[in-house]
MDAnalysis code that builds the backbone (N, CA, C; Angstrom):
import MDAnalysis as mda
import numpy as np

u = mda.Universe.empty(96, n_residues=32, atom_resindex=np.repeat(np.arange(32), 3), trajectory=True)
u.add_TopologyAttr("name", ["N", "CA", "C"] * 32)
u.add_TopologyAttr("resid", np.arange(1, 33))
u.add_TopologyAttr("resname", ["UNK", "UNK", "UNK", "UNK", "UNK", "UNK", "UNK", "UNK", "UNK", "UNK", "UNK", "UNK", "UNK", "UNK", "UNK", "UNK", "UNK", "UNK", "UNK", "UNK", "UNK", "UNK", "UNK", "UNK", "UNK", "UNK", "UNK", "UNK", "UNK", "UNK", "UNK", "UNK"])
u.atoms.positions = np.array([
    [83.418, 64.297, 110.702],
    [82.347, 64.614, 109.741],
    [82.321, 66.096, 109.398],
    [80.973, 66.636, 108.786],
    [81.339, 67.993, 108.397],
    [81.295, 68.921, 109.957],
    [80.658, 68.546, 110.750],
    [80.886, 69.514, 112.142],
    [82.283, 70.148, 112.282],
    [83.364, 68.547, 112.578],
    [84.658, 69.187, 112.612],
    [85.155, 69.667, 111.530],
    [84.514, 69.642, 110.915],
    [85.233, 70.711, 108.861],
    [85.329, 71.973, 109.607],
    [83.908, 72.355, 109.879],
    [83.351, 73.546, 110.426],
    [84.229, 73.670, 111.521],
    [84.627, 73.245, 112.377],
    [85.391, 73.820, 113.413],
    [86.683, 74.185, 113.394],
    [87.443, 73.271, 112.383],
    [88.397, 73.465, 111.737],
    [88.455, 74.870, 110.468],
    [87.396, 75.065, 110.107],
    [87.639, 76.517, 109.610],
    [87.427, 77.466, 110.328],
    [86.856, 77.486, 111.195],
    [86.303, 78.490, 112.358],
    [87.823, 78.863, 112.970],
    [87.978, 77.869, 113.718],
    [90.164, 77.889, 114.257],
    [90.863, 78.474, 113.303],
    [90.709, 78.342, 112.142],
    [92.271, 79.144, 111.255],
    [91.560, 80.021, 111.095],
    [90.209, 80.769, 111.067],
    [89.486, 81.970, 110.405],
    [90.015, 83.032, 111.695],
    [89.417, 81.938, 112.982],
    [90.182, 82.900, 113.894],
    [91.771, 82.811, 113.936],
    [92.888, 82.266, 113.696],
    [93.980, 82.502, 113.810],
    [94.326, 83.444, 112.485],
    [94.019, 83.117, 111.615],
    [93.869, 84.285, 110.449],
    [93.939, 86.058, 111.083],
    [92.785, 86.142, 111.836],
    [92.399, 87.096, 112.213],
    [93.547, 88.064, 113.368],
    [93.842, 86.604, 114.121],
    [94.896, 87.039, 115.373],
    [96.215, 87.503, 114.570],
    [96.586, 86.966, 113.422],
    [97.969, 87.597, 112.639],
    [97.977, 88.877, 112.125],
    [96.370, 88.947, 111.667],
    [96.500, 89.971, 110.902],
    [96.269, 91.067, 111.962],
    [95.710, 90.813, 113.094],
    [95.663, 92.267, 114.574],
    [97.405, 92.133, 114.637],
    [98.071, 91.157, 114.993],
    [99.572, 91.458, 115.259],
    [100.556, 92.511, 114.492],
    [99.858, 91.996, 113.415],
    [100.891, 92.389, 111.885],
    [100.355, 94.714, 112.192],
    [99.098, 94.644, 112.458],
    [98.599, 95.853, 112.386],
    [98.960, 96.318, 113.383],
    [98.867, 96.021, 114.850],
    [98.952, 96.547, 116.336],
    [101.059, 96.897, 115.710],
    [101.827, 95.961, 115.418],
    [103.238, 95.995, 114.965],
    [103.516, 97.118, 114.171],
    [102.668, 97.080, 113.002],
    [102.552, 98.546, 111.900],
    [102.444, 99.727, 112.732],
    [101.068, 100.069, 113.629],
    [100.910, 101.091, 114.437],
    [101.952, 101.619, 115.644],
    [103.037, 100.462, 116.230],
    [103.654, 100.911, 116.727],
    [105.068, 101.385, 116.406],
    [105.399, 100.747, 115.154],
    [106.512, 101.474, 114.529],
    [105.939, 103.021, 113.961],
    [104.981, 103.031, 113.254],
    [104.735, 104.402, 113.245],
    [104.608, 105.550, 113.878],
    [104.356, 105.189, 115.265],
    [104.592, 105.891, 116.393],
    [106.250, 106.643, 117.009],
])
């Protein structure tokens, strides 16, 4: 029902989030 909609966007909002810290923490250390 809509609960798991909601939980299911919540999971990719957070995996969203975890790529885009990788992609940045990756940027910051080549610049180093």
């Amino acid at each position: 029902g809509a609960l798991s909609l909601r939980l299911i966007q919540v999971l990719r909002y957070k995996d969203m989030l975890e790529i885009i810290g990788i992609k940045t923490y990756i940027c910051y250390l080549l610049k180093i």
